[in-house]
C-alpha positions in Angstrom: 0.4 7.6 4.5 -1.2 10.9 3.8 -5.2 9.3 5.4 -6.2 9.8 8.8 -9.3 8.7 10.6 -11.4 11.6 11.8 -14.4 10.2 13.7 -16.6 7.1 14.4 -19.3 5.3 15.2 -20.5 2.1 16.8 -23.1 0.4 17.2 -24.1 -2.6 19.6 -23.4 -6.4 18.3 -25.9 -9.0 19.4 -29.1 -10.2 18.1 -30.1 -7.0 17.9 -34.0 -7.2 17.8 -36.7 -4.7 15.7 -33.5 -3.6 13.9 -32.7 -4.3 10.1 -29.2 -3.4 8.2 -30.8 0.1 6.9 -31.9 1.0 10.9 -27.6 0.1 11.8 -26.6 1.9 8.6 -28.4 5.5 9.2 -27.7 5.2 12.8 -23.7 5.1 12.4 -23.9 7.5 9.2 -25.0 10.1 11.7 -23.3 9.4 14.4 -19.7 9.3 13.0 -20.6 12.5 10.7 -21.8 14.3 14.1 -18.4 12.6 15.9 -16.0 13.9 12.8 -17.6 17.9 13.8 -18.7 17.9 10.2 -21.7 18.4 7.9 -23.3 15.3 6.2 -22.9 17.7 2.7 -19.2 17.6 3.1 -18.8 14.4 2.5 -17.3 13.5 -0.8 -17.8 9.7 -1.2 -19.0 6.8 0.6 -18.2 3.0 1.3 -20.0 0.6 2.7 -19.0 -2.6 3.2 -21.4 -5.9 3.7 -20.8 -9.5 3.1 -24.6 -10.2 2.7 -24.6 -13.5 0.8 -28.2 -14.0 1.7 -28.1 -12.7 5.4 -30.5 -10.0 4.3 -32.5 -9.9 1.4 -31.7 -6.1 0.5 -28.5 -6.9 -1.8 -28.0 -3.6 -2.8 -27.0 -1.2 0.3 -24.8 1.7 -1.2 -27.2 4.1 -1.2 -29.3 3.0 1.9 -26.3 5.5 3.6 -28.1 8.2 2.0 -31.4 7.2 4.2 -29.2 9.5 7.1 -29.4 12.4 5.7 -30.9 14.3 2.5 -27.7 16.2 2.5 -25.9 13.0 1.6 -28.1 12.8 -1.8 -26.7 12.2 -5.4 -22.8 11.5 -3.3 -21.0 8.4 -4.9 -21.5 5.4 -3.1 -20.4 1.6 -3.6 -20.6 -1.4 -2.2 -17.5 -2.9 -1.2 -17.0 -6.9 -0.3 -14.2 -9.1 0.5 -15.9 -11.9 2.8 -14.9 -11.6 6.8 -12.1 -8.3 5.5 -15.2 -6.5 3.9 -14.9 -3.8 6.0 -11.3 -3.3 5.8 -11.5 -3.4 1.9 -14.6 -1.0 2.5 -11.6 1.5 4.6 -9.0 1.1 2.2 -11.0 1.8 -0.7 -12.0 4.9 1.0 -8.1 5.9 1.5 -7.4 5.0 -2.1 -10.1 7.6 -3.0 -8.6 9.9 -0.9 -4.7 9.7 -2.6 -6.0 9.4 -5.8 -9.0 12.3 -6.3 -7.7 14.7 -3.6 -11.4 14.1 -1.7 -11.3 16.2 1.5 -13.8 13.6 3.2 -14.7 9.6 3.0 -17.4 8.2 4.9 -16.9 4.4 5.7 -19.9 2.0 6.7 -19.7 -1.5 7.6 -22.6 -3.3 8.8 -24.3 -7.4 8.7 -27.6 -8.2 10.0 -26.9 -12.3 10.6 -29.4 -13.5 13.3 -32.3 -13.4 10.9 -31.6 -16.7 9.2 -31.6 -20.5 11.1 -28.1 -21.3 12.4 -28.2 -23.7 9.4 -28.6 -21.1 7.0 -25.7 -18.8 8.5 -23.8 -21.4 8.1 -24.5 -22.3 4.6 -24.2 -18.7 3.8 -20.6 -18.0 5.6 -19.0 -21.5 3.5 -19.6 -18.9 0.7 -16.2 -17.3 1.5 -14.6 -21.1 0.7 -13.3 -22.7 -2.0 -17.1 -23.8 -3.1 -15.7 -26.3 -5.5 -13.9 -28.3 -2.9 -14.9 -27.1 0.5 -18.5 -26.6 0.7 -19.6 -30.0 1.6 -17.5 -29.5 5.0 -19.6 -30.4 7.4 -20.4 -27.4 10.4 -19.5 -24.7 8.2 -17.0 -22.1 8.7 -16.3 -23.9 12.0 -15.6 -27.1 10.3 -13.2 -25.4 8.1 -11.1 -23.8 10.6 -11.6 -27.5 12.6 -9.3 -28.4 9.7 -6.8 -25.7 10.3 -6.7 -26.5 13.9 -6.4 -30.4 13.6 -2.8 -30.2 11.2 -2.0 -27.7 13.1 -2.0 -29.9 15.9 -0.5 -32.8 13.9 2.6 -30.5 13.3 3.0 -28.8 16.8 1.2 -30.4 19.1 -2.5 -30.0 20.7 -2.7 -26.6 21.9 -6.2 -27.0 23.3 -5.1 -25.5 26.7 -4.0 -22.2 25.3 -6.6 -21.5 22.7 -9.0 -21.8 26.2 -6.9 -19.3 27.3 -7.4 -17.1 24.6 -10.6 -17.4 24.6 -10.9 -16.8 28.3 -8.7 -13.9 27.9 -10.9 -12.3 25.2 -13.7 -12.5 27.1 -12.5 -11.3 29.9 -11.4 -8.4 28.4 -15.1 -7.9 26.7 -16.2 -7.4 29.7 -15.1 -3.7 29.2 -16.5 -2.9 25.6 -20.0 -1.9 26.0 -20.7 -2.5 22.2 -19.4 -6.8 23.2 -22.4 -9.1 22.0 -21.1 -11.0 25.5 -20.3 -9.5 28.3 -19.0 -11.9 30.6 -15.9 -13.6 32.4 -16.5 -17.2 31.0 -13.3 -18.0 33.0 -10.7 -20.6 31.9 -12.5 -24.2 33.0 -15.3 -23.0 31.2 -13.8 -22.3 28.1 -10.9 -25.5 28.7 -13.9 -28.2 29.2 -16.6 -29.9 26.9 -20.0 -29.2 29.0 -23.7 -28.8 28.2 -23.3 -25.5 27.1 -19.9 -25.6 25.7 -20.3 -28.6 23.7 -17.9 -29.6 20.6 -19.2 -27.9 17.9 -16.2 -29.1 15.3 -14.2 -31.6 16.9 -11.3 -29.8 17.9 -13.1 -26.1 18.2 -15.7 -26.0 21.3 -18.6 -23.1 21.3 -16.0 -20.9 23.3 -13.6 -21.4 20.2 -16.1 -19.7 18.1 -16.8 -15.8 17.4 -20.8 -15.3 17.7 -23.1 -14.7 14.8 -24.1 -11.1 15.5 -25.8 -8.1 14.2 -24.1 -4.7 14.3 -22.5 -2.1 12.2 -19.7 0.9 12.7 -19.0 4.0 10.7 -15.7 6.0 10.7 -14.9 9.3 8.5 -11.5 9.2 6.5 -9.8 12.6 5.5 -6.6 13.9 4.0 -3.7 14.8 6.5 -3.9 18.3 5.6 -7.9 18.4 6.7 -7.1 16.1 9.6 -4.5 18.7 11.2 -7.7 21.2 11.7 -9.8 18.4 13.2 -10.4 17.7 16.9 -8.8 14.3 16.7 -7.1 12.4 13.8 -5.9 8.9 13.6 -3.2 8.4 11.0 -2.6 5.4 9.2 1.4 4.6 9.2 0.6 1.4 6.8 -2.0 -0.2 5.2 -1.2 -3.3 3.5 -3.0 -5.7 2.0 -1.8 -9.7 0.8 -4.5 -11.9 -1.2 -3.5 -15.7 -1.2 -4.8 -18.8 -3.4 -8.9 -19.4 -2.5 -8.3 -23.2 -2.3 -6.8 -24.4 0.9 -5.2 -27.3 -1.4 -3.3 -24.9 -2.9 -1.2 -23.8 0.4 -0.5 -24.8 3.9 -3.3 -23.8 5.7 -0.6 -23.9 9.0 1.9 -22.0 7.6 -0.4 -18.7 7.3 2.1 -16.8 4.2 -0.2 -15.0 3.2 -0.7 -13.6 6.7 3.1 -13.5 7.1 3.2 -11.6 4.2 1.1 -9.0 4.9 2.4 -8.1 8.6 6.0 -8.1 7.0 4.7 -5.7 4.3 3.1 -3.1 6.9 6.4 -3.2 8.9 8.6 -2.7 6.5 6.0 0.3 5.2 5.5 1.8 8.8 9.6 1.4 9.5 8.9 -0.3 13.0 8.5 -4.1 14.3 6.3 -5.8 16.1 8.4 -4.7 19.6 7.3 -1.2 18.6 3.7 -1.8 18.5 1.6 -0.8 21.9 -1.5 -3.2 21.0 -3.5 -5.4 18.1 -6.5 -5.9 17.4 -6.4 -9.1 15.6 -9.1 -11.3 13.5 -10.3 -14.3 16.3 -13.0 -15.9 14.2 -11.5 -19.0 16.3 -9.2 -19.1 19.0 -6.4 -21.1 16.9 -6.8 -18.1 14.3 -5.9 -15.7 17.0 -3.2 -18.4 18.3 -1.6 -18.3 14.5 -1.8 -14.6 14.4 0.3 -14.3 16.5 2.5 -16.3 15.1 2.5 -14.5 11.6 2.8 -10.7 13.2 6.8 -12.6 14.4 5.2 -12.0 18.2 6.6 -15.8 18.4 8.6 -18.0 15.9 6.3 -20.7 13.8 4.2 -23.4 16.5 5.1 -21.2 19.4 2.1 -19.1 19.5 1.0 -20.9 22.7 3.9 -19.7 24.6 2.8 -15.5 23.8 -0.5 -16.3 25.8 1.2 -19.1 28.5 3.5 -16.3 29.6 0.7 -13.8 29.6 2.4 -11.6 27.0 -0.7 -10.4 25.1 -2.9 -10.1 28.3 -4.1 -6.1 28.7 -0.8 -5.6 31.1 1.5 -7.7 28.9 4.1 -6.6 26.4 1.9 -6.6 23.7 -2.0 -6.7 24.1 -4.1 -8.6 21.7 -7.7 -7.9 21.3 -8.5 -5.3 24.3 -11.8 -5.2 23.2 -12.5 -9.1 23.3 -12.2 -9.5 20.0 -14.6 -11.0 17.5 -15.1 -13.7 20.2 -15.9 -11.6 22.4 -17.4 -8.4 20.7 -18.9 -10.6 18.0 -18.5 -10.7 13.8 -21.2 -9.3 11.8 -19.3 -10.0 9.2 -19.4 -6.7 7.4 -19.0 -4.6 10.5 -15.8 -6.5 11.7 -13.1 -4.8 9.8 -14.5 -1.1 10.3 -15.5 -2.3 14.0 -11.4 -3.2 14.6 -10.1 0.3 13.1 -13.4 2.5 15.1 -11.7 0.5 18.3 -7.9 1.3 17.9 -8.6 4.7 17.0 -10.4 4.9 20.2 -7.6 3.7 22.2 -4.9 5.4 20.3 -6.8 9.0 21.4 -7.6 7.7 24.6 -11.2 7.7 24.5 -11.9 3.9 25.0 -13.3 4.5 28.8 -12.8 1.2 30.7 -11.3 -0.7 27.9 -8.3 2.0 27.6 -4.6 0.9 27.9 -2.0 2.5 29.1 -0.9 5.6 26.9 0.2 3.1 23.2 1.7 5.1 20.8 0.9 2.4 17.6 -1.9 0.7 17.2 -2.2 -2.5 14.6 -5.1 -4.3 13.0 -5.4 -7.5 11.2 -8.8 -8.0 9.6 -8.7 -11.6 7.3 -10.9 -12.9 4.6 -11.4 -16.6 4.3 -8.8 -18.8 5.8 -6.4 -16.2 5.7 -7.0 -15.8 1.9 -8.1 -11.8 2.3 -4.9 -10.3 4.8 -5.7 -6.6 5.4 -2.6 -5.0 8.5 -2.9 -1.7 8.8 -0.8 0.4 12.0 -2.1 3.4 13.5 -0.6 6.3 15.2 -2.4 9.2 17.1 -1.9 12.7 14.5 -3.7 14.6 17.3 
């Protein structure tokens, strides 16, 4: 790939109070301009990627980037939106830009401010990125969807409710460590394993702990060329960047078998020439613990309905052979929905350059990311490597 990532910016996710989507967007503008070392007028084009869908009733954010700085005035901008992948599409819209004009520098913005609307409305707003013709009635929104998934997957391989506590323990454990995490906190494993008071079954299988938070929050990153990014202070080269759309309807697949997923992981291999053994961490898209369970799965980390044994035998735990979601992950760090996919590149950037203070690993050499729209309808893998 001839696109690196130059420099970032993150905000906090969390309710986030006396801040709308315009106060997240001019804050990470500036601060991943300031973080790239260059001036806002240098920047060629921007992104920005938000779901929206009634979270907020400015509909039209594109320019709101330009709030940052009057230096960033009469720059193209464009929305970008792909439901929960938005800010992936946001990224690689900003690389196509790159290969395709020659562009120098991209700035990328993904933000969602959620907590605004009733939990009722959230949900009616997230069942937006279903099938609407056939899956809107589904009772507990997006969580009663992916209560679906869970329950044939359990039909066909058996209930994995033990490990998907474990994953969610795991990923909160390991948020304890991100300082932008909308919770910060060691739930522990009985927590997450057992119905209580306030982990109550929100979509019979999927418990509260099962679910990634409705948050507020947004992150910025600047793309450049290869050439530019050798005269920066850091750069972040993308070795693939893949993306697989599948059939909207989940009656038109196997919502276990995840081939659209499949597809996409096999697709940034086969781009990136290396395997999943090569890899030295993922971020990977836990709206739910079975999603992360499945990912697993797809990436070939475990053959089909094994997914439980990579997190049994500890394998994608921070000191494991292959760490998933060092930074807690959407259940963990949160999913403003627009935020998410720029949110997963900002934090394996910072781990590839060894900047990602207490949540740091040990030296990886490849990074991956796996940001999904829908119920694995939207499939965005891209795999990072440190230029410098």
């Amino acid at each position: 790939m001839s696109v690196a990532i130059v420099g970032w910016a993150h905000s906090p996710f969390g309710k986030l109070e006396g801040k709308d989507s315009e106060d997240l967007i001019v804050e990470v503008t500036r601060g991943a301009i300031e973080d790239a070392g260059i001036a806002p007028g240098e920047v060629d084009e921007i992104f920005i990627g938000q779901f929206n869908g009634g979270f907020s009733p400015q509909d039209f954010p594109s320019s709101l980037v330009l709030q940052a700085d009057d230096a960033l005035r009469f720059k193209r901008a464009t929305h970008v939106e792909n439901a929960c992948a938005t800010g992936s599409a946001a990224i690689y819209q900003g690389m196509r830009a790159i290969e395709a004009e020659r562009l120098r520098f991209v700035l990328v913005v993904g933000v969602e401010k959620m907590t605004d609307l009733p939990r009722e409305r959230v949900a009616e707003t997230l069942l937006r990125g279903c099938y609407v013709k056939e899956e809107s009635e589904i009772e507990a929104g997006f969580a009663g969807v992916f209560a679906r998934i869970c329950q044939a997957y359990f039909q066909r391989y058996g209930d994995q409710s033990d490990a998907m506590a474990q994953v969610a323990a795991k990923n909160h454990r390991n948020g304890v460590a991100n300082p932008y995490a909308h919770i910060r906190k060691d739930l522990g494993y009985a927590f997450c394993r057992e119905v209580s008071e306030k982990n109550p079954v929100v979509a019979p299988p999927l418990k509260r702990t099962d679910c990634s938070m409705v948050s507020d929050g947004a992150a910025a990153l600047v793309l450049a060329d290869v050439e530019t990014s050798l005269t920066m202070k850091k750069a972040v080269v993308f070795r693939a960047a893949q993306q697989v759309n599948d059939f909207l309807p989940m009656s038109r697949r196997d919502i276990v078998a995840w081939e659209g997923v499949e597809r996409a992981w096999r697709q940034a291999y086969e781009q990136a020439s290396v395997t999943v053994d090569d890899l030295g961490f993922a971020e990977v898209h836990d709206c739910f613990t079975i999603a992360e369970l499945m990912a697993y799965e797809a990436m070939g980390l475990t053959p089909k309905g094994q997914g439980a044994s990579a997190i049994v035998e500890g394998w994608t735990e921070k000191d494991g052979k292959l760490p998933v979601n060092p930074s807690g992950g959407l259940k963990s760090k949160g999913h403003p929905i627009g935020a998410t996919g720029v949110s997963m590149h900002v934090l394996a950037a910072m781990q590839l350059t060894g900047s990602a203070g207490d949540m740091q690993l040990a030296d990886p050499a490849l990074g991956a990311v796996f940001n999904m729209g829908g119920t694995g309808v939207a499939n965005y893998v891209s795999i990072l490597e440190r230029l410098r």
